[in-house]
C-alpha positions in Angstrom: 0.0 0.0 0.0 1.3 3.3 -1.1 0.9 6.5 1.4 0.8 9.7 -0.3 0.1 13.4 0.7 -2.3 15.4 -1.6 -2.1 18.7 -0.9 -4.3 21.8 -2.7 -1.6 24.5 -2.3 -1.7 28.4 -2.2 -3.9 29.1 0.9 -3.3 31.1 3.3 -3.2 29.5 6.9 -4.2 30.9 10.0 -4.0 29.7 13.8 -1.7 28.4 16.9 -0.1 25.2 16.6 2.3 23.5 19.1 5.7 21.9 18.1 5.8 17.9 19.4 8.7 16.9 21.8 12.1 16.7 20.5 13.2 13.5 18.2 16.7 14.4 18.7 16.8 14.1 22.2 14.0 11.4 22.3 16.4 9.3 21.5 19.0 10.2 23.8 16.8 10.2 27.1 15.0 6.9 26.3 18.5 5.1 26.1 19.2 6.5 29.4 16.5 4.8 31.2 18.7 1.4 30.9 21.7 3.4 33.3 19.4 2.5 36.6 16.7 -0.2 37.8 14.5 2.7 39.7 11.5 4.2 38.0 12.0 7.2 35.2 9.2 9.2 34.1 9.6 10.8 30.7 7.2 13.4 29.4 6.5 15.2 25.7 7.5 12.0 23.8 6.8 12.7 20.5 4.5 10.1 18.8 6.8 9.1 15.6 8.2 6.5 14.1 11.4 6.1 15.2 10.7 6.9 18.3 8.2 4.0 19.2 10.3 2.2 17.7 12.8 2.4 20.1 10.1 2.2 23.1 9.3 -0.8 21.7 12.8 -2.2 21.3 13.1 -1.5 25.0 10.2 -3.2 26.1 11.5 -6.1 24.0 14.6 -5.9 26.4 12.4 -6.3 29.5 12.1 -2.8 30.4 8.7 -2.3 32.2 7.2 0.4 29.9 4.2 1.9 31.1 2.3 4.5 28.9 0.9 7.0 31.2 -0.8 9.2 28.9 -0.1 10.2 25.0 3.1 11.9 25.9 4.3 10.7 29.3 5.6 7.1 29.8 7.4 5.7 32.5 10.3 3.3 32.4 12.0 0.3 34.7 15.0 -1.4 33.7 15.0 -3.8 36.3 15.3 -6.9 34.7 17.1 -7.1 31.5 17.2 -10.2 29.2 20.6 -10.2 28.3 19.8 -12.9 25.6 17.7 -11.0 23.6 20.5 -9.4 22.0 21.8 -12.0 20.2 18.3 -13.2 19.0 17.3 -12.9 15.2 14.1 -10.1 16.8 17.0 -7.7 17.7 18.9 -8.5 14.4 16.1 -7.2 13.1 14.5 -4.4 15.2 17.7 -2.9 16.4 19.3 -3.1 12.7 16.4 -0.8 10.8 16.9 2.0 13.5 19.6 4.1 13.4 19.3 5.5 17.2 19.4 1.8 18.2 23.4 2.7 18.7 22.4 4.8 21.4 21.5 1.8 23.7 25.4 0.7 23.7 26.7 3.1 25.6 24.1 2.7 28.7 24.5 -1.0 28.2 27.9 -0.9 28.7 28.1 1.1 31.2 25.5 -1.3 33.6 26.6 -5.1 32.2 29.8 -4.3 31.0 28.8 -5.9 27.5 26.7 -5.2 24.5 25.8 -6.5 21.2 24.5 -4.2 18.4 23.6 -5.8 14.9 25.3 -3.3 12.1 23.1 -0.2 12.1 20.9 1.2 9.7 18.7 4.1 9.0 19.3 7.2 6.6 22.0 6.8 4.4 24.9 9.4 5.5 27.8 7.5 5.2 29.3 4.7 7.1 31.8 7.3 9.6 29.1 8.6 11.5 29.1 6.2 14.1 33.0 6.1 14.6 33.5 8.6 16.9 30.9 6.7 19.3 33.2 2.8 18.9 36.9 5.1 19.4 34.9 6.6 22.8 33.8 3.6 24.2 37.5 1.8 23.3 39.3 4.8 24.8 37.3 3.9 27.9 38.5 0.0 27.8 35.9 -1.7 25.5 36.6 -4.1 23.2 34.9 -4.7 19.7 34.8 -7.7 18.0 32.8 -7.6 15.0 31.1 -11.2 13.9 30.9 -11.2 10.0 28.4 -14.2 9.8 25.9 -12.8 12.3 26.7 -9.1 11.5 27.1 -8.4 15.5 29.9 -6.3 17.1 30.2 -7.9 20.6 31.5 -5.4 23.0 33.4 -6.0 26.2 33.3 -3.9 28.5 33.7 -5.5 32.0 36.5 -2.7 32.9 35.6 0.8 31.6 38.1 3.4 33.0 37.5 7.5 32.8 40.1 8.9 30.3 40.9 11.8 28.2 38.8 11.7 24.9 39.4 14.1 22.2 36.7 13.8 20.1 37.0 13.2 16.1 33.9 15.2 15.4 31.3 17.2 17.8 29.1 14.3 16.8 25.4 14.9 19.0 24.9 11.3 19.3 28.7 10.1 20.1 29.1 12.5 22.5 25.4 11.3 24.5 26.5 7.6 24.1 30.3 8.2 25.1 28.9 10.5 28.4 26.4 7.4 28.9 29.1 4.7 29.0 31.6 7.3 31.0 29.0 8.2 34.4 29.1 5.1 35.6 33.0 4.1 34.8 36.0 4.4 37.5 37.5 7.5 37.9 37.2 10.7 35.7 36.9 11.5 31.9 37.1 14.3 30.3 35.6 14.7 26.6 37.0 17.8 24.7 35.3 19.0 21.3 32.2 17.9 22.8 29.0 18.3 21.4 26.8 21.2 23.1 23.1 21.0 21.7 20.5 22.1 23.9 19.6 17.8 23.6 22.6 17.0 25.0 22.6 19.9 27.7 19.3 18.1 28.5 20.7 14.5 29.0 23.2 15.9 31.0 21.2 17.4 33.5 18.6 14.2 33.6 22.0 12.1 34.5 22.8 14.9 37.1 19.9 14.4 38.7 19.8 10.5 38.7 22.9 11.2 40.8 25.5 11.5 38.1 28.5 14.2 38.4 29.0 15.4 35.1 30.2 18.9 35.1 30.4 21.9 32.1 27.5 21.1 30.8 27.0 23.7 27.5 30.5 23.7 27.0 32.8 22.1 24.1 34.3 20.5 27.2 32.6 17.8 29.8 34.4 16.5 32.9 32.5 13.2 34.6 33.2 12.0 37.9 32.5 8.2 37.6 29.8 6.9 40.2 28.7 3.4 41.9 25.4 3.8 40.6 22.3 6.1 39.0 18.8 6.3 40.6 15.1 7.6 39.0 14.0 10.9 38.2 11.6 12.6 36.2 12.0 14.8 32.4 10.3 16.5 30.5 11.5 17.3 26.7 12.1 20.1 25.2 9.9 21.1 21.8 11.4 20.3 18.6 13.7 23.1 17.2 13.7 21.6 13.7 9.5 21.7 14.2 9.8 24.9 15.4 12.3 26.1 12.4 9.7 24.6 9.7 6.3 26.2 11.0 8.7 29.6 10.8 8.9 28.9 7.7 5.9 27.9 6.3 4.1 30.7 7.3 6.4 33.2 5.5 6.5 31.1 2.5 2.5 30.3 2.8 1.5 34.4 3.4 0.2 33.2 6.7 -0.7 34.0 10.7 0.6 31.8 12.7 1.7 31.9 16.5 3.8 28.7 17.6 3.4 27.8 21.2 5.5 27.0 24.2 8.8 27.1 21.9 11.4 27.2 25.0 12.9 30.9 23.2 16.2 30.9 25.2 17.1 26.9 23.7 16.8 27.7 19.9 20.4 29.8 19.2 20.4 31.6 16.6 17.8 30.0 14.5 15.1 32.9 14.7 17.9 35.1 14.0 18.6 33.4 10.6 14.8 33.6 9.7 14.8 37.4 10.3 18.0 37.4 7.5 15.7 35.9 5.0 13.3 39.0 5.7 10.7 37.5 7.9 9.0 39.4 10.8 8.5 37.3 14.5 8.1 38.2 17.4 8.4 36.9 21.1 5.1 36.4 22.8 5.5 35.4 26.5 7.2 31.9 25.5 5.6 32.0 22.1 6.8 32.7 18.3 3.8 35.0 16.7 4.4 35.7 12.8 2.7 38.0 11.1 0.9 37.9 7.4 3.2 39.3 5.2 3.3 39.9 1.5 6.8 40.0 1.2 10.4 39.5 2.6 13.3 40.6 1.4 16.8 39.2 2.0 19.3 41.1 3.7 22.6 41.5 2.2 26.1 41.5 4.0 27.2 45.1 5.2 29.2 45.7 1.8 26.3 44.5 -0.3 27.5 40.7 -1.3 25.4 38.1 -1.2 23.8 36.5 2.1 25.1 33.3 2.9 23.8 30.4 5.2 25.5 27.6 6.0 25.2 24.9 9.1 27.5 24.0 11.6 28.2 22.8 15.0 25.8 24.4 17.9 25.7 27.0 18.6 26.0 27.3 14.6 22.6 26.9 12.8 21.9 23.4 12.3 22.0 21.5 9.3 18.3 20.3 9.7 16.8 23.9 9.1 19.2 24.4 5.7 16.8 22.5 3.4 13.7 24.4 5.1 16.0 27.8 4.5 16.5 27.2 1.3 12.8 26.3 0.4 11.5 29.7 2.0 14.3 31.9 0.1 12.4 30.7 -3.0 9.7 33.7 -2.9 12.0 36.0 -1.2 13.0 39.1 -2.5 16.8 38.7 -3.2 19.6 35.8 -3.1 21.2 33.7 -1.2 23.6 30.8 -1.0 22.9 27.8 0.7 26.1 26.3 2.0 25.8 22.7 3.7 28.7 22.2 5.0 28.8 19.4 7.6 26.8 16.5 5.0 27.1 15.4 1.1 24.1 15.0 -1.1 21.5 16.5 1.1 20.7 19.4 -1.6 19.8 17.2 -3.9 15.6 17.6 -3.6 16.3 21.1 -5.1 15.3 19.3 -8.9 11.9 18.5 -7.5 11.8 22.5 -6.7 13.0 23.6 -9.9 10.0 21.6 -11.8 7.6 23.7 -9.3 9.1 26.6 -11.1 12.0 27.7 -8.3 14.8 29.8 -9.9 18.3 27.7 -7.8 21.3 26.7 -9.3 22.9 23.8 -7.8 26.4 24.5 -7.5 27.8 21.0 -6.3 26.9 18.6 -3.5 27.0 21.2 -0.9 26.5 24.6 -2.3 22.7 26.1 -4.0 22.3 29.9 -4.9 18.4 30.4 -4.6 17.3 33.6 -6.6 14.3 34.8 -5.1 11.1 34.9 -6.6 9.3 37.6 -4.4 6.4 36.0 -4.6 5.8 37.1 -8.3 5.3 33.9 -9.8 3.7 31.2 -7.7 5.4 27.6 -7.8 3.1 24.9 -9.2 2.0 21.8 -7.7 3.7 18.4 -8.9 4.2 14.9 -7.7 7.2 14.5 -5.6 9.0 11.6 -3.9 10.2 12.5 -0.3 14.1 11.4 -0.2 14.6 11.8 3.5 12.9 13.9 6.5 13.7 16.9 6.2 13.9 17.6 2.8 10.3 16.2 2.6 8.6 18.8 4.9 10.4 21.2 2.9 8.9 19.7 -0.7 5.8 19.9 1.7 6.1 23.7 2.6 6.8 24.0 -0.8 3.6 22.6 -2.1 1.7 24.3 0.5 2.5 27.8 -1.0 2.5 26.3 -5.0 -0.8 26.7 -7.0 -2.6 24.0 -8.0 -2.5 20.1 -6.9 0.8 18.1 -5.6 1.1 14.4 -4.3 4.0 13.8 -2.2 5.1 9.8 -2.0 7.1 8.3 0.8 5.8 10.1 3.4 7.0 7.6 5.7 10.3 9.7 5.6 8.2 12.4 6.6 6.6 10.8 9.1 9.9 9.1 11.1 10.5 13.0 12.3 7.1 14.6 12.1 4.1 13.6 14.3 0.4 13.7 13.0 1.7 16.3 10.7 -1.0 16.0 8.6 -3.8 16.6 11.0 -2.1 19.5 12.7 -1.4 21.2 9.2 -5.4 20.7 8.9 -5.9 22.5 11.9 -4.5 25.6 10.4 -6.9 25.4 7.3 -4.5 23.2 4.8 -6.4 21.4 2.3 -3.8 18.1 2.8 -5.2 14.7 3.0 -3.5 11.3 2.3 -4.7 8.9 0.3 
């Protein structure tokens, strides 16, 4: 059975809607619940593929999972069946989900061993998950990596604090290295460390299981190894990337739309680098209002050369919001180039804009110059395959502002990162309904 978006574009949209918990750290926090036996409530769990996935996958473990109510669930990792990861289920379950890596490094830390089956997910290369196996071996594991059963057996029966220096500010290596490290002997220190809010937010859960993990926010963490972690209660921050893609559709879209409970003082500088594109918001109380507006017009640099936007590490802007950028500079009034730096391959959608009648030259894997339209010509509605997550709410932004009918396919990649997206779109007037 084929899912599909159809989606009647050019309306205005009008109304409040609230961003879902944060994938990105969903995935971190849910990990942790295997670092203690006690009970951990976690709240603002966004409903989404990859997410119950990994609930699921932890129940699967023996983890008492209780669902509390549709965004609160509570956790015990009292008994876990240490079998289960060698069985064909977790071969299978653990191998289609690419924050299934994040369960090593609590794993570790409480057994001393883990078995992962080779990881899968989106395809952004194979060195991605590096940084997190030269962590955990700079803290005494060893891998051994089974090519008939494609398992990497990890021992760990010994981990010892060190001094890491990470490869990369990788989000996800530095949670699952910090995860393996507060309950190891004696101190490590991790230097180029990621800092996302996310991972300020793990930090802080761990702290108050009883963890001693100081510099939190910093490129630099210090962790005092400790005997043992007890329960606490979290709530989630709202999505940033959410939060970053409703700014956007309503400038793209002509719309009013206010965007509740956005946590202001956690999103950087990614307001900042909507109001460069042109595009009025304002702070209400703890909310994003924005304004109708007819147009918005690029800002240029000081002596007049072209606007540039490109991701990096936080507190840079992140990668995730470059495709959404890009999609919204379409009907601005001037240029601007697109620079996404930190991955390969991820401009590649923009041909699927072009045939809506976008004006971008693609100038290799990681560079796009969008010439705006200021809203002078209106993009038309096609049919559109998704390619990945974020690059399909952007095709879907697009098509919310183009004129006439488009169909989106594969809106399962939507759907791993987006919650309900289709109903909550409907509540701001978009004529969008799968078929």
């Amino acid at each position: 059975m084929v899912n599909a978006f159809e989606i009647q574009g050019g309306k205005p949209l009008k109304g409040e809607i609230t961003p879902q918990g944060a994938k990105n750290e969903a995935l971190q926090i849910l990990s942790a619940v295997l670092l203690t036996e006690e009970k951990i409530t976690i709240s603002n769990i966004p409903d989404i593929k990859d997410v119950n996935k990994l609930i699921e996958l932890l129940g699967d473990m023996g983890v008492i999972v209780n669902r509390v109510n549709e965004d609160t669930y509570t956790f015990e990792a009292k008994d876990i069946d240490q079998d289960f990861f060698q069985s064909e289920a977790f071969k299978s379950k653990g191998g289609g989900l690419r924050g299934s890596i994040m369960i090593v490094g609590p794993l570790l830390a409480r057994f001393g061993k883990a078995s992962i089956p080779k990881p899968g997910g989106d395809k952004i290369g194979r060195r991605r998950l590096d940084t997190h196996f030269l962590g955990f071996e700079k803290l005494g594991a060893q891998f051994n990596y089974n090519p008939e059963d494609g398992f990497y057996n990890v021992d760990a029966s010994n981990l010892t604090g060190t001094y890491i220096l990470l490869d990369e500010a990788s989000v996800t290596g530095t949670a699952n290295i910090v995860m393996a490290a507060v309950l190891a002997k004696g101190v490590t220190t991790i230097y180029n460390a990621a800092c996302e809010p996310y991972l300020q937010q793990l930090c802080k859960m761990l702290n108050r299981m009883g963890a001693k993990i100081s510099g939190i926010g910093s490129n630099l963490l210090t962790i005092e190894g400790v005997e043992r972690l007890g329960g606490t209660e979290h709530r989630m921050l709202p999505d940033m990337i959410e939060i970053g893609s409703f700014i956007g559709l309503a400038a793209m879209t002509g719309s009013e739309i206010t965007i509740k409970n956005v946590h202001y003082q956690e999103l950087g500088m990614i307001p900042d680098v909507f109001r460069r594109l042109g595009i009025k918001l304002e702070l209400r109380g703890d909310d994003i209002y924005i304004p109708a507006q007819e147009h918005y017009e690029i800002e240029t640099f000081i002596d007049g050369s072209i606007m540039t936007i490109a991701d990096a590490p936080w507190p840079g802007f992140t990668p995730d919001l470059l495709s959404i950028v890009l999609v919204v500079a379409i009907q601005a009034k001037g240029s601007v180039l697109i620079h996404q730096k930190m991955f390969e391959s991820r401009l590649f959608f923009v041909d699927k804009l072009l045939d809506m009648g976008a004006q971008i030259i693609l100038c290799d894997p990681h560079r796009a110059t969008v010439i705006g339209l200021d809203k002078q010509v209106q993009l038309r509605g096609i049919s559109m395959t998704s390619p990945d997550i974020r690059a399909g709410v952007s095709l879907l932004i697009a098509a919310l502002s183009a004129q006439g009918k488009s169909t989106i396919y594969n809106i399962e990649q939507i759907e791993r990162g987006y919650q309900h997206i289709d109903k909550r779109l409907q509540a701001l007037g978009a004529d969008i309904k799968r078929i």
